[in-house]
C-alpha positions as CSV (number, residue, x, y, z in Angstrom):
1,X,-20.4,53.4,-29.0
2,X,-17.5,53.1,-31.3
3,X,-18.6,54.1,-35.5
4,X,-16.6,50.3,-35.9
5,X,-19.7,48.8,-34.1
6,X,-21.8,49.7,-37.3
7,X,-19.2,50.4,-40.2
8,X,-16.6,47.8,-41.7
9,X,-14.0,48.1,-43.9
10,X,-14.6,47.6,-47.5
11,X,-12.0,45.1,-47.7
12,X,-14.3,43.1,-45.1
13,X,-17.6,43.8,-47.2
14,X,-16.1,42.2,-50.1
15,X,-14.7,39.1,-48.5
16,X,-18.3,39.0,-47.0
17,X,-19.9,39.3,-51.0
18,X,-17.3,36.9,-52.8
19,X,-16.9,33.9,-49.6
20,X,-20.6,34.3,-49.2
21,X,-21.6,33.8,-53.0
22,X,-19.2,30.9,-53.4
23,X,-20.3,29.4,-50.4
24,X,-23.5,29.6,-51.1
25,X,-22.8,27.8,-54.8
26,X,-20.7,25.1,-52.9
27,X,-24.5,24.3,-50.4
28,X,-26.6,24.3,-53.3
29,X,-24.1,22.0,-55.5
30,X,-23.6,19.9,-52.3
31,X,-27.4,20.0,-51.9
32,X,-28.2,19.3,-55.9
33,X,-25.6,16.0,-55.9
34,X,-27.5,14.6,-52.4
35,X,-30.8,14.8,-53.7
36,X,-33.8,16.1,-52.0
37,X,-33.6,13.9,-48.8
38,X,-31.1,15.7,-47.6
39,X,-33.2,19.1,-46.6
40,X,-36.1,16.8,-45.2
41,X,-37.0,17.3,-42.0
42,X,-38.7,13.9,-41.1
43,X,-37.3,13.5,-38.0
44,X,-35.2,15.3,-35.5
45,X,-32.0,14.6,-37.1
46,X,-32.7,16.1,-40.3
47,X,-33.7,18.9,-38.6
48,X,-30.3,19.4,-36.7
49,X,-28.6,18.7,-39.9
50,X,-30.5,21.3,-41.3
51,X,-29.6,23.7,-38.9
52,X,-26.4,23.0,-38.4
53,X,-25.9,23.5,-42.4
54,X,-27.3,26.8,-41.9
55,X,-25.2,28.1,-38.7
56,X,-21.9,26.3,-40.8
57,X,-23.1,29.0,-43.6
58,X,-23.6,32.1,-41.4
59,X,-20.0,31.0,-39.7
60,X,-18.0,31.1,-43.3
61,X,-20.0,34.4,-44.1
62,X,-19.3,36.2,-40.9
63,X,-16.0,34.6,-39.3
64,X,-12.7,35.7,-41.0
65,X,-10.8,32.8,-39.4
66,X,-12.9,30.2,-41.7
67,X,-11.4,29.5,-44.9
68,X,-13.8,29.2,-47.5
69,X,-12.3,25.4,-48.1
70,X,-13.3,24.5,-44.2
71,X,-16.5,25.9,-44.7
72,X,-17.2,23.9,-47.8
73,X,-15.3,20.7,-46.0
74,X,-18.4,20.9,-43.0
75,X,-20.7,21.4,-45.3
76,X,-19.5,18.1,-47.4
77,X,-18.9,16.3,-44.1
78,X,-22.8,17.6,-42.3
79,X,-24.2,16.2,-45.5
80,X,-22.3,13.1,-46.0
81,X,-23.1,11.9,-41.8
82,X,-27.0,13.0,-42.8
83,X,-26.4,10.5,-46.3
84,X,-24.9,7.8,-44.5
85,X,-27.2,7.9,-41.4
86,X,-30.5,7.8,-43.9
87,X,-28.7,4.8,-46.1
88,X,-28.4,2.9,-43.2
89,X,-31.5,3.8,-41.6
90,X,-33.4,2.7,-44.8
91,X,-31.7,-0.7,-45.1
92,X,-31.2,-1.5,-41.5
93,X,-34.0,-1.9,-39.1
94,X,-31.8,-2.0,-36.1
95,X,-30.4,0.9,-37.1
96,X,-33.5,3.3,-37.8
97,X,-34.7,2.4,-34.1
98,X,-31.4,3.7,-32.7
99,X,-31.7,7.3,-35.0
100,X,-35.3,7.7,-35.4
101,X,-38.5,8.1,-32.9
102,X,-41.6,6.9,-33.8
103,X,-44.7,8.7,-34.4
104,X,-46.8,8.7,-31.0
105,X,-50.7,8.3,-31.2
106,X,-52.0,11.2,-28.7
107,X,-56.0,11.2,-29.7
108,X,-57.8,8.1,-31.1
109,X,-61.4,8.3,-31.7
110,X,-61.9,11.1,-29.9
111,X,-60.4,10.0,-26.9
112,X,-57.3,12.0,-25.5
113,X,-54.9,8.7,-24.3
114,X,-53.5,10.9,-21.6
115,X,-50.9,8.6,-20.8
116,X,-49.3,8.9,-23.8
117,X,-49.6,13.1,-23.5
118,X,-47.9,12.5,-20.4
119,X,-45.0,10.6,-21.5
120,X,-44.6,13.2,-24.7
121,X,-44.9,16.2,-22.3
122,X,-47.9,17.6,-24.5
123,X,-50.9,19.3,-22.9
124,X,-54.5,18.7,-23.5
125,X,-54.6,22.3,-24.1
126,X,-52.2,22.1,-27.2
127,X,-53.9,19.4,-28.2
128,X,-57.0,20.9,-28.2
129,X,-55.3,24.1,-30.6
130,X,-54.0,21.3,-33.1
131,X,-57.5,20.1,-33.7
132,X,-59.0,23.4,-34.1
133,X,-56.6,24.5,-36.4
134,X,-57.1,21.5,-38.3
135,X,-60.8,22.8,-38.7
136,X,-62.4,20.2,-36.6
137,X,-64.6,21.6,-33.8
138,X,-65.5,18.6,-32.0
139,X,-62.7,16.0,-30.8
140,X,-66.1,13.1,-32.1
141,X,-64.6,14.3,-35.6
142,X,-61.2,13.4,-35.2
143,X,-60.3,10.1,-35.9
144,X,-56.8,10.6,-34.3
145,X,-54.1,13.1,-33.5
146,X,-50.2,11.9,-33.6
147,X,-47.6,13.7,-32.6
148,X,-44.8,13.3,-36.0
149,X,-41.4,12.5,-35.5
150,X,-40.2,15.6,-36.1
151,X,-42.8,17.3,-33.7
152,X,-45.3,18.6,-35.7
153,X,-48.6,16.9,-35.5
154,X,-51.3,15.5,-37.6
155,X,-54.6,15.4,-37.0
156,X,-56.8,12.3,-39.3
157,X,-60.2,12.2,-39.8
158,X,-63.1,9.6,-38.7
159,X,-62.5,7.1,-41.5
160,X,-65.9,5.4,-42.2
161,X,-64.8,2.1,-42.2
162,X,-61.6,1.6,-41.6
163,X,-59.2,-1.1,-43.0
164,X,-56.3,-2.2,-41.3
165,X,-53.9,-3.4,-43.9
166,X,-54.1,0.5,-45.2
167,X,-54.3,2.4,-42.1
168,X,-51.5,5.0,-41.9
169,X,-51.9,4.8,-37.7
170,X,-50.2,1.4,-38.4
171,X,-46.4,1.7,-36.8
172,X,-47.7,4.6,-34.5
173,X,-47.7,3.5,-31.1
174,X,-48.9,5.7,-27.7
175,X,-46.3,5.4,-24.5
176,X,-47.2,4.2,-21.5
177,X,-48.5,0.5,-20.4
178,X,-51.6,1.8,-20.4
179,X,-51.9,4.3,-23.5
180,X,-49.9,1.6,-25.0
181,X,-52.4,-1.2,-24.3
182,X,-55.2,1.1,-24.6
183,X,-54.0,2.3,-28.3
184,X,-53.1,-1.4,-29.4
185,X,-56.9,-2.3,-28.5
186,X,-58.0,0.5,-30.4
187,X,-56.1,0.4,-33.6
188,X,-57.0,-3.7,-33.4
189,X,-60.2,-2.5,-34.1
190,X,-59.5,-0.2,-37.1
């Protein structure tokens, strides 16, 4: 193994320290003029956004054919498609169903709608984990579990009595004809 595998010219070093500082100030002015949404990771979009912010950062650091200016043009254009994407998702309901999932009801009164774990590839078993780490110890005190839009899950409690108008399990649905029926019966109820 060569001594270049682990050393670098200083000349390199430095490019590394200045491009990577004032790339760094570019993402976090880009960032502050965007507003919090931007670094939300609500659904899987903002999530690839995210990442891709963070690869495009580790590129300008580490690749000496990347211009600082390119760098700080992808970052700009990552963050303007993620603006323009949630601006129309907000006003356009068309539009959100075409960019967004929706949140997928996997447990509902402590019944597993296996159907619907089917259809989401989700396992009883890692079902099973969320509620226990949720610090339930029984599925008769969950009230539901639904897996997010952006994958992670949340698990609700029994709600004594339930009101519809204010339930938050009100645009989740379960996949499946049956799950789907089954669920719709279900939250009917709540």
């Amino acid at each position: 193994m060569s001594a270049d595998a682990f050393l670098a010219p200083w000349s390199d070093l430095l490019r590394i320290v200045v491009v990577g500082a004032l790339a760094y100030a570019g993402l976090v002015l880009f960032l502050r003029i965007t507003g919090k949404r931007t670094l939300t990771k609500l659904n899987a979009f903002d999530l690839v956004v995210t990442v891709a912010l963070g690869s495009t950062l580790a590129t300008i650091l580490l690749s000496r054919d990347v211009a600082l200016a390119e760098g700080l043009t992808a970052f700009a254009l990552l963050i303007a498609l993620q603006w323009l994407v949630t601006f129309a998702s907000v006003r356009s309901r068309r539009f959100q169903t075409l960019v967004k999932a929706t949140p997928t009801l996997l447990v509902h009164r402590g019944a597993i709608l296996e159907d619907a774990l089917r259809e989401e590839r989700v396992s009883r078993e890692e079902v099973l984990a969320v509620v226990r780490s949720s610090g339930a110890t029984d599925l008769a005190e969950v009230g539901a579990v639904v897996l997010e839009t952006d994958g992670s899950f949340s698990v609700l409690s029994v709600a004594p009595e339930p009101d519809a108008g204010r339930s938050s399990l009100a645009t989740v649905e379960a996949p499946g004809n049956g799950a789907r029926d089954q669920a719709s019966q279900r939250l009917r109820r709540l």
